[in-house]
C-alpha positions in Angstrom: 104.9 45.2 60.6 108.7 44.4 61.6 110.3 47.8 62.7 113.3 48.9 60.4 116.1 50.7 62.9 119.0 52.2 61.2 121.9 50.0 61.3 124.7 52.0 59.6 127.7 50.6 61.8 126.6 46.8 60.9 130.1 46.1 59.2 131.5 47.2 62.4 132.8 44.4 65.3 130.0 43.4 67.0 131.0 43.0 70.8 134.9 41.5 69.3 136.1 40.2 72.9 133.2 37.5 73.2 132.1 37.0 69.6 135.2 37.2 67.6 138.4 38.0 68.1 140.9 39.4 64.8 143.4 38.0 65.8 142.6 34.7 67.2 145.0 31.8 65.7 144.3 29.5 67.9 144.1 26.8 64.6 147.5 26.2 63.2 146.5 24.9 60.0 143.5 27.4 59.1 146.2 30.5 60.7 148.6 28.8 58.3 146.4 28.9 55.0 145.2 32.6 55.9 149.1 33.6 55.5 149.4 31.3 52.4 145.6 33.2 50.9 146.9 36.4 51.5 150.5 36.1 50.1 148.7 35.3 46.7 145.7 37.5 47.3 147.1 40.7 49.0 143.7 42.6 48.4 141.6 40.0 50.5 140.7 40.5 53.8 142.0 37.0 55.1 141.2 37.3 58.8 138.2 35.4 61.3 135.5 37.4 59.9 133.0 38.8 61.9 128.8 38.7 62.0 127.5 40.9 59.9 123.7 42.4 61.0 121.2 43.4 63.5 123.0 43.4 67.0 119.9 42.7 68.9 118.9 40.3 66.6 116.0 37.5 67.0 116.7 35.7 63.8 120.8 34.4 64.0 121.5 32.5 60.9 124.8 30.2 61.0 127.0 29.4 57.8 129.9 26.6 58.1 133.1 28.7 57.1 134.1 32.1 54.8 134.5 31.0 51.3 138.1 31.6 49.5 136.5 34.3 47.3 133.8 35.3 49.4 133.5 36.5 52.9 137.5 35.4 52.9 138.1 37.8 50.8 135.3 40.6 51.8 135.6 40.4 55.6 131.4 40.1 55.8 129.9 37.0 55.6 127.7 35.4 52.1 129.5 38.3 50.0 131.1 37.8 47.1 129.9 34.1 46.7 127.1 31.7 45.3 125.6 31.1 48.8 124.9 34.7 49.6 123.3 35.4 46.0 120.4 33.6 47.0 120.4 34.4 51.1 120.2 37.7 50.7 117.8 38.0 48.0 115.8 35.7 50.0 116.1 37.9 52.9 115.4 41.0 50.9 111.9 39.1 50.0 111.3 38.5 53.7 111.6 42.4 54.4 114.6 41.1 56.8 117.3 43.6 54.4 117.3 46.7 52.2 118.7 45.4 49.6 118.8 42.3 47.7 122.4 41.5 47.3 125.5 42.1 49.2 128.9 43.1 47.1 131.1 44.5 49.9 131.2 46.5 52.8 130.1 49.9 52.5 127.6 48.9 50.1 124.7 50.4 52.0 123.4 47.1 53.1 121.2 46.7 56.5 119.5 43.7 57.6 116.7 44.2 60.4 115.8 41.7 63.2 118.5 39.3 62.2 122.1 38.9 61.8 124.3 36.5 59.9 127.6 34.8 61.6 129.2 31.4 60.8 130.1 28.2 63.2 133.8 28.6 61.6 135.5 32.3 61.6 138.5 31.8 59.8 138.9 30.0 55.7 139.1 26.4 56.1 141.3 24.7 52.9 139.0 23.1 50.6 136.1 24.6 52.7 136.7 22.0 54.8 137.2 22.4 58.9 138.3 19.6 61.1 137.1 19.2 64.3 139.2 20.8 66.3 138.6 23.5 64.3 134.7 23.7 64.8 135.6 23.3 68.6 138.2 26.1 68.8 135.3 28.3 67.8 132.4 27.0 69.7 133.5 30.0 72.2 132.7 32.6 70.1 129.5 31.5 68.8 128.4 30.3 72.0 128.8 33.1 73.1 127.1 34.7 70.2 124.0 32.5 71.0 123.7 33.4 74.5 123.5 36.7 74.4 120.2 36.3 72.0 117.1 37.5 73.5 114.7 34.4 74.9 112.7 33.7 71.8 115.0 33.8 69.3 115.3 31.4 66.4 118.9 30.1 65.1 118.9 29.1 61.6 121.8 26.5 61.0 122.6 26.1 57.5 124.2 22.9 56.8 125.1 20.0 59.8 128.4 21.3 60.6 126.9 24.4 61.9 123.2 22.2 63.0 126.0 20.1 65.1 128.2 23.3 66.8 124.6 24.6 67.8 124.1 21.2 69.0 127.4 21.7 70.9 127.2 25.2 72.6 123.9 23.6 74.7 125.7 20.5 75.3 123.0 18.4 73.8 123.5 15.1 72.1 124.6 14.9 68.5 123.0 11.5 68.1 119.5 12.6 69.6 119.6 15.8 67.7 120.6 14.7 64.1 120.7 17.4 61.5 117.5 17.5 58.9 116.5 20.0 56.8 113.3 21.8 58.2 114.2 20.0 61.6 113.0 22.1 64.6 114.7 21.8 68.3 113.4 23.3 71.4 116.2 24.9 73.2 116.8 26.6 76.3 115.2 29.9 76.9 112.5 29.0 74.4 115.1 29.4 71.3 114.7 27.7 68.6 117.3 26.1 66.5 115.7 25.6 62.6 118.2 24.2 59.9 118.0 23.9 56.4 120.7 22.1 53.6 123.2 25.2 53.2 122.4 27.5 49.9 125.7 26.7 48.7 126.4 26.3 45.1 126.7 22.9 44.9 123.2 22.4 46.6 121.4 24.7 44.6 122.8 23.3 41.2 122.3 19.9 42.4 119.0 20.6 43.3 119.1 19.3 46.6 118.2 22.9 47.7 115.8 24.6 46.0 114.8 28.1 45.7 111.5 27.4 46.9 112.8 25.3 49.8 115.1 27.7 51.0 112.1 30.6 50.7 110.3 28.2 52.9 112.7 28.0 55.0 113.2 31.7 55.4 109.5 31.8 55.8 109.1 29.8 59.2 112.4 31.1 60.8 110.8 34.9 60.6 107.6 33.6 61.8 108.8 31.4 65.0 110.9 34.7 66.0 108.3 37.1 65.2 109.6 38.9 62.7 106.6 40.1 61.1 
């Protein structure tokens, strides 16, 4: 049965100087639109959000970017959006939370043996990065990766965070495409699993079902032993 630890610092910076830094505006145009967001939305957070989750970690799971009105504006990743309504309910199913949503920080929440980050830490307009952008942050969640036990399982949600995982091992994109429920061997015996990202438009569309993503959830907890 997966051990629950107490996690009540999880909205805290997890290790800042290699996985995120506040203050990074190394992206003109994304550093530019954070100024613009947070001139009309004082009350937002509107900085590179951090992980949010289990520090030692086996299960990492990888967004694309905050959303305007979500983690942009919460500071924690999947809050205050679609895409978190069902990731953490789904999560909450898997025993891999306490709770089954996530409204802001402070709320309580706790996830156990995984911890949730994205390939992008700053709002992107439109939701949108460029590449530079994805590159500019391939240190932080490179470093992110490596410091995962050997086992662990990284759960890319979407290609644009499939491809920066891609990246940080310096594999091929074009022997390494992105498909949902695609499994890659990585070094140290990690896996990288991804899966369509639950965003709105996915689930609505039904490109991503509920069932699919439970699925998904499913074989991520199993290949890093999570049970």
């Amino acid at each position: 049965m997966l051990r629950k630890r107490p996690t009540a610092s999880q909205d805290q910076r997890l290790v800042a100087s290699k996985w995120y830094d506040p203050d990074c505006r190394a992206c003109p145009r994304l550093a530019s639109y954070l100024d613009e967001t947070s001139q009309a939305f004082p009350d937002y957070f509107c900085r590179p959000v951090p992980s949010f989750g289990d520090r030692h970690a086996k299960l990492l799971v990888v967004g694309l970017a905050p959303g305007k009105h979500g983690a942009n504006a919460t500071g924690r990743p999947f809050t205050g959006d679609h895409a978190g309504l069902l990731l953490y309910r789904i999560l909450h199913q898997h025993g891999l939370s306490n709770k089954p949503e996530s409204t802001a920080k402070g709320d309580g929440l706790s996830l156990y043996g995984c911890r949730i980050t994205n390939a992008v830490k700053c709002l992107p307009p439109e939701n949108r990065p460029i590449g530079s952008e994805v590159r500019n942050c391939i240190g932080f969640i490179g470093a992110e990766i490596h410091d995962l036990p050997k086992g662990a399982v990284i759960l890319a949600l979407g290609k644009v965070a499939h491809d920066a995982v891609i990246r940080v091992f310096e594999l091929k994109l074009s022997t390494h495409k992105f498909r949902h429920g695609g499994e890659i061997t990585l070094r140290d015996d990690r896996i990288l699993l991804s899966s369509y990202h639950c965003s709105r438009y996915n689930t609505q569309t039904g490109r991503l079902t509920e069932q699919m993503f439970t699925k998904i959830i499913s074989r991520a907890k199993q290949l890093s032993g999570l049970v």
